[in-house]
C-alpha positions in Angstrom: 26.9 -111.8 -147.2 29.7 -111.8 -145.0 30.3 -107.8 -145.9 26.6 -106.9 -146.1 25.9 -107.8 -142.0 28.6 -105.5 -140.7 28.4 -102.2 -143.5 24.4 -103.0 -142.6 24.9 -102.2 -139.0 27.9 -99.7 -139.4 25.1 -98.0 -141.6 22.4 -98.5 -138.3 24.6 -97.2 -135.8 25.9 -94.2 -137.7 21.9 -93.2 -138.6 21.3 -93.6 -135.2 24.4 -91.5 -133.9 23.3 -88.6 -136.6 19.8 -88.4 -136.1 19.3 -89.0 -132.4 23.1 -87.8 -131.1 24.3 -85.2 -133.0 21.4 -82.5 -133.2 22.0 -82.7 -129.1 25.5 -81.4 -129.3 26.9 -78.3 -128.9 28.8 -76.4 -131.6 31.9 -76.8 -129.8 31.3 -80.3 -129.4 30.4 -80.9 -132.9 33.8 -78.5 -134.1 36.1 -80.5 -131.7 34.6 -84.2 -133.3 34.9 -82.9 -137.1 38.5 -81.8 -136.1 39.4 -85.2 -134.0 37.7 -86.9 -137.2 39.5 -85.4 -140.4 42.9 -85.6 -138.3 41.9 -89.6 -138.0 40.7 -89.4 -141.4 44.0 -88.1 -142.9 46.4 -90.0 -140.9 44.4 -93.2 -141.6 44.6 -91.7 -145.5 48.5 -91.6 -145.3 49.4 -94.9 -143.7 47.2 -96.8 -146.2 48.6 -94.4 -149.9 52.6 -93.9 -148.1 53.6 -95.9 -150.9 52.0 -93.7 -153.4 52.7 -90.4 -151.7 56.8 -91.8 -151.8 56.5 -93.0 -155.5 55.2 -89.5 -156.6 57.3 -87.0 -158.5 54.5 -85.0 -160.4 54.8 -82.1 -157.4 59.1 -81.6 -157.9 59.0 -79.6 -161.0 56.0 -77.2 -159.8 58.4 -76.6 -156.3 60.7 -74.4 -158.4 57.7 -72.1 -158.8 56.7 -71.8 -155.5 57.7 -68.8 -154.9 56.2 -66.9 -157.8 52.7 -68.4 -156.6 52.9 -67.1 -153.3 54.1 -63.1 -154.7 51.2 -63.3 -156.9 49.0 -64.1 -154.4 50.4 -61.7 -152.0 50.0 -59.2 -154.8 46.6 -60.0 -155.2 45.1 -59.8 -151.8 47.4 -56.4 -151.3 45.3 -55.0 -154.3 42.2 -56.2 -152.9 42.9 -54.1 -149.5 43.3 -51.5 -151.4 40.4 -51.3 -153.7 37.8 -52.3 -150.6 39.8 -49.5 -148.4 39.9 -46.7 -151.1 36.9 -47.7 -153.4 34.4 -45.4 -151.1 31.0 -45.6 -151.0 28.8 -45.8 -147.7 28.6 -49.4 -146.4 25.8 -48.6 -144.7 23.5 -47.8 -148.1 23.8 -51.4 -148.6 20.2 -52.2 -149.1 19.1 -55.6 -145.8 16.0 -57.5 -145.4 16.8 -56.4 -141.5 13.3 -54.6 -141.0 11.1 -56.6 -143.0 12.5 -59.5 -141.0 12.1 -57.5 -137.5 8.5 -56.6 -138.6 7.8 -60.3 -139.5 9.9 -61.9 -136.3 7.3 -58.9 -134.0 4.3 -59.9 -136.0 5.3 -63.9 -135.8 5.6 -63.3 -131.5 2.3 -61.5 -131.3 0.6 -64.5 -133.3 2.3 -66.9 -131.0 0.2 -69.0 -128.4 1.7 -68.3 -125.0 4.1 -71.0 -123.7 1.8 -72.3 -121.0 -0.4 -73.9 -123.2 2.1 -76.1 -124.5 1.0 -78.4 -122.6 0.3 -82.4 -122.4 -1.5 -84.5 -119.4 2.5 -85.8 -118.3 3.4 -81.4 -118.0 -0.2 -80.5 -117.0 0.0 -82.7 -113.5 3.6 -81.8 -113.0 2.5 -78.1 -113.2 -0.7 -78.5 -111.5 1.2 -80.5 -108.5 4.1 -77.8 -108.4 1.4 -75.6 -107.9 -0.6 -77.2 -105.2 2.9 -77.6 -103.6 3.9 -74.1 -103.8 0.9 -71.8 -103.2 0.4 -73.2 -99.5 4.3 -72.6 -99.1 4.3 -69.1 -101.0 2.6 -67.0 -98.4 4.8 -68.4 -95.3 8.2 -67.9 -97.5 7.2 -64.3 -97.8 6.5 -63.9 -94.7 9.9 -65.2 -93.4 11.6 -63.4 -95.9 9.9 -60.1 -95.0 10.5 -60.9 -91.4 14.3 -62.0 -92.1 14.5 -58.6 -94.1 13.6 -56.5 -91.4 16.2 -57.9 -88.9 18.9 -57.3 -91.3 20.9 -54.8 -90.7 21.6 -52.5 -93.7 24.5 -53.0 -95.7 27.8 -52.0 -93.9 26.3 -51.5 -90.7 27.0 -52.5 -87.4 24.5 -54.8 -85.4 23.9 -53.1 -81.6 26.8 -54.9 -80.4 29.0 -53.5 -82.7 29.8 -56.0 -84.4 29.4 -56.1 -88.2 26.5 -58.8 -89.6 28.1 -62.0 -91.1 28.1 -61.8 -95.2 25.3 -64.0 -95.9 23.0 -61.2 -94.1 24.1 -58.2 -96.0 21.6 -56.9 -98.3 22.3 -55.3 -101.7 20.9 -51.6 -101.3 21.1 -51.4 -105.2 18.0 -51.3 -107.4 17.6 -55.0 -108.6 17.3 -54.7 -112.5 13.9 -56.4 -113.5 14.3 -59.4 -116.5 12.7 -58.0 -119.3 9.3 -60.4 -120.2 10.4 -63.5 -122.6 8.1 -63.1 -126.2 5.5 -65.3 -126.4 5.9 -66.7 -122.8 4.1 -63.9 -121.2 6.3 -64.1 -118.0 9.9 -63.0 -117.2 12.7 -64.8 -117.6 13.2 -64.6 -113.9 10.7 -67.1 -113.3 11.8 -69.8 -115.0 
């Protein structure tokens, strides 16, 4: 019993950690923990067998040949170059599932519900009171905008005074490049 407790809740906590932790992660997270663990992994593995790893002497008579493994392999891959360089052929006859997959991903997006009815009562009152909030406020922050716009002087120039309008005033004559519409979501990705 007195191993069964603490493997039992090793067990727990690791089920926990895999199902509810990991899936969360980033990749780079996830690559940087799998490294930190093997290198744990092996060093614990080397402390505990150092004995063994002294004691073994299978490994001294393939060293002498060494060398002739590596040239063969060196050989090999060279070879390999080769044939894939000079073989011919046109890579891109190779025969993909690309546009059935495109046709079916475009056929799967039409299908799809649009995002704002992926809803539940807790996202429904949050929506409805964001909106209550902002459609009173939307009209007057246009306004202001349009009336801040106006007083701005164009970018580069110089206010009457001659003096040259402080940075956070200039305005970006460039065309603004529109978000293109998210699929499924009906809306762009601007207004999320």
């Amino acid at each position: 019993m007195e191993l069964f407790i603490p493997g039992l809740i090793v067990f727990i906590v690791a089920a926990i950690f895999i199902f509810l932790i990991l899936p969360r992660l980033g990749t780079t997270v996830l690559v940087v923990a799998c490294i930190i663990a093997l290198l744990a992994a092996g060093i614990n593995h080397y402390s505990m067998f150092y004995g063994e790893y002294s004691l073994s002497t299978w490994q001294n008579g393939v060293a002498a040949y060494a060398p002739w493994i590596i040239l063969i392999l060196a050989f090999f891959f060279i070879i390999a170059a080769i044939i894939f360089i000079f073989k011919g052929g046109d890579v891109s006859k190779i025969s993909t599932p690309m546009a059935l997959l495109q046709s079916n991903v475009q056929t799967s997006v039409e299908n799809m519900p649009a995002a704002s009815t992926a809803t539940n009562p807790l996202t429904a009152a949050i929506n409805s009171g964001i909106n209550a909030v902002a459609s009173p406020v939307g009209p007057v922050n246009n306004a202001l905008r349009a009336a801040n716009n106006a007083a701005r002087a164009p970018n580069g120039a110089r206010a009457p005074n001659g003096q040259r309008p402080p940075n956070g005033s200039r305005v970006n004559n460039a065309a603004k490049a529109k978000s293109p519409n998210i699929p499924g979501a009906g809306f762009p990705a601007s207004q999320l």
